[in-house]
Steps between C-alpha positions, in 0.01 A plus 500: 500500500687530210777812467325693191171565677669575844674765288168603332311519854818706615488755203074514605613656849661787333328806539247602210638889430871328484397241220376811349797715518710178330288465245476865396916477518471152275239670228708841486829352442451220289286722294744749413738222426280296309438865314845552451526176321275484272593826391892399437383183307628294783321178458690324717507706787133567463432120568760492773364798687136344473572193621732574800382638785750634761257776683657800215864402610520346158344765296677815696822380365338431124363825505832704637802233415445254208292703253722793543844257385279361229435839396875613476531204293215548250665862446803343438376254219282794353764748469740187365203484253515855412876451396445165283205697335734803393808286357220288314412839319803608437594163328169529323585825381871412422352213319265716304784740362 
């Protein structure tokens, strides 16, 4: 018999409430990660996180690890914005004088 259906009939002998109990885990974690995301524009990740499936493992550390160091950076770059926005008006106003 050939090794992907024995593994199919093996995952059949599993009981019904634990298949359950997984996919509850599954739907709950990649949801919030997929959530997560989409909200920080993450394109990227959001394809990643779709298409790999490691039972939550995966999405746990999205949700608690990587989006929170992508985070620190995106403050970084915005408050780096803030200070290239203020010299530009100060030029501008230098400029205008």
């Amino acid at each position: 018999m050939n090794p992907f259906l024995q593994e199919i009939q093996g995952i059949a002998d599993l009981p019904m409430w634990f298949l359950v109990i997984i996919t509850m885990w599954i739907l709950l974690w990649k949801g919030l990660a997929l959530w997560k995301a989409a909200k920080r524009n993450s394109s990227n990740w959001f394809v990643a996180l779709l298409v790999i499936n490691t039972v939550g493992i995966f999405e746990i550390l999205y949700y608690y690890l990587f989006s929170e160091m992508k985070f620190n950076e995106d403050k970084k770059k915005i408050e780096n914005k803030k200070i290239v926005r203020k010299d530009l008006t100060k030029q501008k106003a230098f400029l205008d004088e």
